[in-house]
KOLBA-126702 format. One record per residue (C-alpha): residue in one letter; x, y, z. Coordinates in Angstrom, 1 decimal. Layout:
BEGIN
@r->a; x->X; y->Y; z->Z .
...
END
This chain:
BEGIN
@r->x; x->-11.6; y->17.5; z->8.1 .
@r->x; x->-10.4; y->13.9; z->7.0 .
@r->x; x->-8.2; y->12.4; z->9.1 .
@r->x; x->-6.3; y->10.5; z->7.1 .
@r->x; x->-3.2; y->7.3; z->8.1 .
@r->x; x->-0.6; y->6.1; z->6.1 .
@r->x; x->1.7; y->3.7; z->6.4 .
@r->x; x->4.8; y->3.5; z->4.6 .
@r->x; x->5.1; y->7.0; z->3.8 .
@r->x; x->8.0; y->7.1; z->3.0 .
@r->x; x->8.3; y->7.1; z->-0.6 .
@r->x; x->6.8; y->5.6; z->-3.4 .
@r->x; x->2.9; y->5.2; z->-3.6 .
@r->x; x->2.8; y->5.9; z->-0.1 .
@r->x; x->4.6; y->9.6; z->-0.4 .
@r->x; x->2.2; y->10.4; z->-3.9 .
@r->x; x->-0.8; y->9.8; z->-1.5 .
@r->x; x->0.1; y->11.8; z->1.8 .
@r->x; x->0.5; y->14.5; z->-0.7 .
@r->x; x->-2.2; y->14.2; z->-2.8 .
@r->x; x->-5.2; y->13.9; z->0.6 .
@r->x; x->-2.2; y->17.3; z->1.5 .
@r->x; x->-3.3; y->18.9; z->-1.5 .
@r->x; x->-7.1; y->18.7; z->-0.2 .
@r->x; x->-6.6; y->20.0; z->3.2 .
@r->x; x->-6.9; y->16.6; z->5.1 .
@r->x; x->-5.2; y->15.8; z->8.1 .
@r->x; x->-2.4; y->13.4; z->8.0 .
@r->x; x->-0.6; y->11.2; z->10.0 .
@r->x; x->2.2; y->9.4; z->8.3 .
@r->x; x->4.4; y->6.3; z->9.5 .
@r->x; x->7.5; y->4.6; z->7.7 .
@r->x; x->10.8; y->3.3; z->8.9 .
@r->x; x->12.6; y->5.9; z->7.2 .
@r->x; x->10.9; y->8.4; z->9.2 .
@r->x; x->13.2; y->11.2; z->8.5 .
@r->x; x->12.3; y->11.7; z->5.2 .
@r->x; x->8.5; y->12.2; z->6.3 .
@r->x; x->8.4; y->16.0; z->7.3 .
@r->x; x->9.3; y->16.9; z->3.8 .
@r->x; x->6.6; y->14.9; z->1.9 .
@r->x; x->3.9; y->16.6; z->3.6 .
@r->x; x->4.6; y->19.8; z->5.3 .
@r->x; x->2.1; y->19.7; z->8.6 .
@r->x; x->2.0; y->16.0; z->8.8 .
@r->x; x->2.0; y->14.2; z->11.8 .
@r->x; x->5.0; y->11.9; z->11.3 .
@r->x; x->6.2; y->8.8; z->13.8 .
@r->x; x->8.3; y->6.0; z->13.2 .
@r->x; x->6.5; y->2.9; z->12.6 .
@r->x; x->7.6; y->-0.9; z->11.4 .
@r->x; x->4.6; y->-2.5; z->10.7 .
@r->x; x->6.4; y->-6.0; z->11.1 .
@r->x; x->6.6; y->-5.0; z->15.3 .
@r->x; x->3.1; y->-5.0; z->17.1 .
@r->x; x->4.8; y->-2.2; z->19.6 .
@r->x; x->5.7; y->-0.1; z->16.9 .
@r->x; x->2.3; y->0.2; z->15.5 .
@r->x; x->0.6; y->0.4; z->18.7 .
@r->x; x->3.1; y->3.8; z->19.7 .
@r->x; x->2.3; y->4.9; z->15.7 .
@r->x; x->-1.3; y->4.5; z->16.1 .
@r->x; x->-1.5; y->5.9; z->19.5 .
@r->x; x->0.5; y->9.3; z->19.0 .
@r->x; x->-1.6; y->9.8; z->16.0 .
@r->x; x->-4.6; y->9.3; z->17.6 .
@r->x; x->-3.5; y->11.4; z->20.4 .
@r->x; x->-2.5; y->14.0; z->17.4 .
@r->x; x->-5.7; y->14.4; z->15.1 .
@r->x; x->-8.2; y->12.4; z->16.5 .
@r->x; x->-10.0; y->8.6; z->15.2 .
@r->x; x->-8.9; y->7.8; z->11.9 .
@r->x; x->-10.9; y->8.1; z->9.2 .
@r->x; x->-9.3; y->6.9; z->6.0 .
@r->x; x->-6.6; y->4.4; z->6.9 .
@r->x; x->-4.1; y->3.7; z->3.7 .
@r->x; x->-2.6; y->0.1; z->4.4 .
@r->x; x->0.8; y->0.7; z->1.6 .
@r->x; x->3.8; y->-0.3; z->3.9 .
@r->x; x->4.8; y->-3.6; z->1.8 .
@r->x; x->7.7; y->-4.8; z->-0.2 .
@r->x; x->9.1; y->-7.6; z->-2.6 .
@r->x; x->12.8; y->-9.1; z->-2.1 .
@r->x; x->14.2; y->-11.0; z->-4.9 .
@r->x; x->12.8; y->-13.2; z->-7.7 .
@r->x; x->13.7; y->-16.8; z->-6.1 .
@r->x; x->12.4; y->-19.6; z->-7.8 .
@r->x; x->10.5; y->-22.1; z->-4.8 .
@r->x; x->13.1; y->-24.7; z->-5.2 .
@r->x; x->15.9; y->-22.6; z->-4.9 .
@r->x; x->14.7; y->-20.1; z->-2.1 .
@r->x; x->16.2; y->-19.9; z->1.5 .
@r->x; x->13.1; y->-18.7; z->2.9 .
@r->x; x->14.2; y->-15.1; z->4.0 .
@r->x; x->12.8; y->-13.6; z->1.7 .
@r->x; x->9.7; y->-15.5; z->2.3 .
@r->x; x->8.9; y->-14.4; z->6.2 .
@r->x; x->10.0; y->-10.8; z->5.5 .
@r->x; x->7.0; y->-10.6; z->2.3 .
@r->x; x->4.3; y->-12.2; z->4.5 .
@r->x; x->5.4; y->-10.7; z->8.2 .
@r->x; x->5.2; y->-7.3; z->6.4 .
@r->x; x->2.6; y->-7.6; z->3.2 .
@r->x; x->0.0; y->-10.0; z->5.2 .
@r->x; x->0.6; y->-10.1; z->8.8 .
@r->x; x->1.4; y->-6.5; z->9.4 .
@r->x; x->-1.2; y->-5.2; z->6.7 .
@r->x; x->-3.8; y->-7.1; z->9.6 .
@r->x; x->-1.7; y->-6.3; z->13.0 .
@r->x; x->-2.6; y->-2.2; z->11.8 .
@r->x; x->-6.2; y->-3.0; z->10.5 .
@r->x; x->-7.4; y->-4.6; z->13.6 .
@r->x; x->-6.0; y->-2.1; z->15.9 .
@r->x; x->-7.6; y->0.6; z->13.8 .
@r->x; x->-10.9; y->-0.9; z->12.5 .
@r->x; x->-12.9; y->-1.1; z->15.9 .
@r->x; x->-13.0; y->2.1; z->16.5 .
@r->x; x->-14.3; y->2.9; z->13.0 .
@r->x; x->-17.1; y->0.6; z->13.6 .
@r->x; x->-17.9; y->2.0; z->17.1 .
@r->x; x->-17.8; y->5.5; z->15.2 .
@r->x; x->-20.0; y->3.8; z->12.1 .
@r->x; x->-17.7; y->5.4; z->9.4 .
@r->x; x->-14.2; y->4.8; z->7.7 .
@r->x; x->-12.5; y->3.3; z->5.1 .
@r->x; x->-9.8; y->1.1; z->5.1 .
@r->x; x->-7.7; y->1.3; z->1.7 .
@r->x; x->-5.0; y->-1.5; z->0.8 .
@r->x; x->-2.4; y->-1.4; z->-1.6 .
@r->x; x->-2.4; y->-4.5; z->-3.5 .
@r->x; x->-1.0; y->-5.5; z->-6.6 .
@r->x; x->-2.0; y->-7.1; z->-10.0 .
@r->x; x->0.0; y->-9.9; z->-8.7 .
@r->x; x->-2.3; y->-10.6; z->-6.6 .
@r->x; x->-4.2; y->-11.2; z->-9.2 .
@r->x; x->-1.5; y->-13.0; z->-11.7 .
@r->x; x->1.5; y->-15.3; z->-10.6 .
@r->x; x->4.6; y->-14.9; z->-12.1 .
@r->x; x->8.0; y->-17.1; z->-12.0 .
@r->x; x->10.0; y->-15.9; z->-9.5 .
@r->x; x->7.4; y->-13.9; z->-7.9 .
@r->x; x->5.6; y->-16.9; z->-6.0 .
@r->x; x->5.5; y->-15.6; z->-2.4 .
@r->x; x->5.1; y->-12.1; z->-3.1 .
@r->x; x->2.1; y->-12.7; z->-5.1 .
@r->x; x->0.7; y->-15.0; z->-2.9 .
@r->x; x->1.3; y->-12.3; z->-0.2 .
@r->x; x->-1.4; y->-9.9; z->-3.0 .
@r->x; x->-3.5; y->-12.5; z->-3.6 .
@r->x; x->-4.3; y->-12.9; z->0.6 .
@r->x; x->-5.2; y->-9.2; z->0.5 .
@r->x; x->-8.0; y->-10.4; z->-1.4 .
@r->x; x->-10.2; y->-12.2; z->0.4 .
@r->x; x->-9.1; y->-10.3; z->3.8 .
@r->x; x->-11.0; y->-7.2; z->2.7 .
@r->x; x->-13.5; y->-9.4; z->1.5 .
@r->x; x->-14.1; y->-11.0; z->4.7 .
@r->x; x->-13.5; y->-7.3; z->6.5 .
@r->x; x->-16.4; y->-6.0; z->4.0 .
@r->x; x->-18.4; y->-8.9; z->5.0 .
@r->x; x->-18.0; y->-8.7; z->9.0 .
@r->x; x->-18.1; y->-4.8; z->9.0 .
@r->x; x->-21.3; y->-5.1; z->7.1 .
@r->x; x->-24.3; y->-2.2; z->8.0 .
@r->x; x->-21.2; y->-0.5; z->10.3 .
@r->x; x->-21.0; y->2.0; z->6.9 .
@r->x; x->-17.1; y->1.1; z->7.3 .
@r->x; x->-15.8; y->1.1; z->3.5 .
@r->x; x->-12.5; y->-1.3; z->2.2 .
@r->x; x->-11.2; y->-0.7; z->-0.9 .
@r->x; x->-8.3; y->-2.7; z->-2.8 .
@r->x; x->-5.9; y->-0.7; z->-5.2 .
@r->x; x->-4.1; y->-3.2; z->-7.0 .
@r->x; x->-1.7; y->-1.8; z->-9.6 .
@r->x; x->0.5; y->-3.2; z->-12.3 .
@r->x; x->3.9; y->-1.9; z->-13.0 .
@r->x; x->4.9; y->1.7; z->-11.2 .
@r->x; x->8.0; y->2.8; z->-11.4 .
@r->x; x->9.3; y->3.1; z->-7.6 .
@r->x; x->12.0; y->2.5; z->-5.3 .
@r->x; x->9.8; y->-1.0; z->-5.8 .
@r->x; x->11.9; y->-2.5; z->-7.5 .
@r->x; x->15.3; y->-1.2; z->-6.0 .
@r->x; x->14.3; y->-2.7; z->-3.0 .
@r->x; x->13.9; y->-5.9; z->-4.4 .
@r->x; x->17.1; y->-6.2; z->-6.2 .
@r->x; x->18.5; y->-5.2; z->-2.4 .
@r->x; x->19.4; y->-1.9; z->-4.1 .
@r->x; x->20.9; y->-2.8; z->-7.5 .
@r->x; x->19.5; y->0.3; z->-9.1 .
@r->x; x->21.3; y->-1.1; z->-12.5 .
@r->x; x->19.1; y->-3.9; z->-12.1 .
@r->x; x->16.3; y->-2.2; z->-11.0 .
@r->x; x->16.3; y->0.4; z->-14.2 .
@r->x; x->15.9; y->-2.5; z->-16.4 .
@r->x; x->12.6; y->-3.7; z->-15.1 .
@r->x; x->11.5; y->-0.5; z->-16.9 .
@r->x; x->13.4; y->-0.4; z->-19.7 .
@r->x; x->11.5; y->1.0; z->-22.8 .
@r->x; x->7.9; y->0.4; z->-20.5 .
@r->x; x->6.2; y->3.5; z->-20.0 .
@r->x; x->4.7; y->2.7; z->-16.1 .
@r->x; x->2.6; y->4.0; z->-13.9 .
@r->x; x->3.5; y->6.6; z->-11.9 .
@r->x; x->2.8; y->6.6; z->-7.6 .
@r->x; x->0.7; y->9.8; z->-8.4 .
@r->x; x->-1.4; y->7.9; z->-10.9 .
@r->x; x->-2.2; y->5.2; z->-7.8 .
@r->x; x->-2.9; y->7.8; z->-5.7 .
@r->x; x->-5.4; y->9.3; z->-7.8 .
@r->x; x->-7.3; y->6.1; z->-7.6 .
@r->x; x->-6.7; y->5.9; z->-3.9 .
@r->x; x->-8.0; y->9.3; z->-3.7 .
@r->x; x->-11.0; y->9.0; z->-5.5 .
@r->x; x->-12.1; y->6.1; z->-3.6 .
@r->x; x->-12.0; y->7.6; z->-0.6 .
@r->x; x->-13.8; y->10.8; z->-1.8 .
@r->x; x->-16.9; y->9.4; z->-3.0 .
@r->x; x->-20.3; y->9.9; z->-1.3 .
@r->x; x->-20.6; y->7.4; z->1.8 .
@r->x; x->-22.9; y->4.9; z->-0.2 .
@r->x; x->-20.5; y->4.3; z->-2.5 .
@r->x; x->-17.8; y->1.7; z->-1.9 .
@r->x; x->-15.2; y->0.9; z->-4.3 .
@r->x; x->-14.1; y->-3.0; z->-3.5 .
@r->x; x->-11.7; y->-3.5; z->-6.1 .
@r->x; x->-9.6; y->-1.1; z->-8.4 .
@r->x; x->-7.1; y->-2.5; z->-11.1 .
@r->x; x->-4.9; y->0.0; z->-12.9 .
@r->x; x->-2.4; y->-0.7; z->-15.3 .
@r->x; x->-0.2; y->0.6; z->-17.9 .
@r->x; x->-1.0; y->1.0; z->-21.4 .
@r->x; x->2.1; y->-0.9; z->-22.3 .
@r->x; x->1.2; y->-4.0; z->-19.7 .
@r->x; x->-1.4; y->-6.5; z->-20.3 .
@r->x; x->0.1; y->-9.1; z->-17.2 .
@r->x; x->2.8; y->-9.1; z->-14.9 .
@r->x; x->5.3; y->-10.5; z->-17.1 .
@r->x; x->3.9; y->-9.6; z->-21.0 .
@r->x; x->4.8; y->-5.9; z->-21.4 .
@r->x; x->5.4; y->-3.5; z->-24.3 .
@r->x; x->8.6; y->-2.1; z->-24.5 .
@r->x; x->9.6; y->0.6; z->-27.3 .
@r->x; x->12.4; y->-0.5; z->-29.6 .
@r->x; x->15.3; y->1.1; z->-29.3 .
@r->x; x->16.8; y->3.5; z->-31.5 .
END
């Protein structure tokens, strides 16, 4: 049986993918802040506090579930976050630290705790959560996509120095899914935050797990680096469809 980590848990894409690997009997140890709302996302689950932003917290997290189920075979890398749509000039900066300290710098702080073992063991796969603006910049959107866009070339270089180790890394970098994603970047505005998808028909978090899924279940030769999923209705991060209204 998989055992299978996830970080931010909580909710969101994070929540559709502890119970989708549920669903096909894996293991699971699952991690958020909000840990209270864990045990009800996946019945069974091992569930711990974890703030991926604190070195301690990750290495109590990682520990337990260690301790728990045993070395970690998939880990899903999805605890991230936006926080408001400042243009550069007129930022404070906040907003900056908390994107990169949890998007970049924690994203790596639970990798490298996680990925020697996987080497010594010559199997897992480490799955990040990206985004397509990672791919695409958008005004207002400078430092979160900039926080995507490292993702890039980290699994790249982790593919590269992980090389013959049969470790996998795998990006999933969706467009727009319809979240608490965006309530917690309006600081939880959930006016505001409807609006972003307004007449859009998004992605759901089950339609990103899906992909995260069936990444992780192919045969061991076969490594997917990079998966890009977006609406119908979205063709970048700021041109999107939306229907009329009647």
């Amino acid at each position: 049986m998989t055992h299978v980590v996830i970080t931010g848990a909580s909710s969101g894409i994070g929540a559709a993918c502890a119970r989708a690997f549920g669903k096909l009997g894996h293991t699971l140890s699952l991690g958020a802040r909000r840990s209270d709302r864990l045990a009800a996302i996946a019945p069974g689950a091992f569930c711990h506090a974890l703030d991926v932003t604190k070195p301690a917290s990750i290495e109590r997290f990682l520990a337990a579930a260690i301790a728990a189920h045993g070395p970690i075979d998939v880990l899903v890398n999805n605890a991230g976050l936006a926080r408001g749509v400042e243009k550069i000039a007129e930022a404070t900066g906040e907003a900056w630290r908390e994107m990169i300290e949890t998007n970049v710098i924690g994203l790596l702080e639970v990798t490298r705790r996680a990925l020697p073992a996987m080497i010594a063991r010559k199997q897992g796969h480490v799955v990040v959560i990206g985004s397509i603006a990672g791919h695409k910049a958008y005004v207002g959107g400078g430092v979160y996509c900039a926080s995507k866009r490292a993702l890039q070339p980290i699994c790249e270089a982790i593919r590269m120095e992980t090389l013959g180790s049969n470790v996998r890394v795998t990006s999933v970098d969706p467009g727009m899914v319809e979240t608490e994603f965006s309530l917690v970047r309006f600081q939880g505005d959930a006016e505001r935050a409807a609006k972003v998808y307004d007449g859009v028909r998004p992605l759901t978090a089950d339609d990103v797990a899906d992909c995260v899924v069936f990444a992780a279940t192919r045969p061991p030769h076969v490594n997917l680096d990079t998966i890009v999923v977006m609406p119908t209705d979205q063709a970048s991060p700021q041109m999107v469809h939306r229907a009329p209204k009647a």
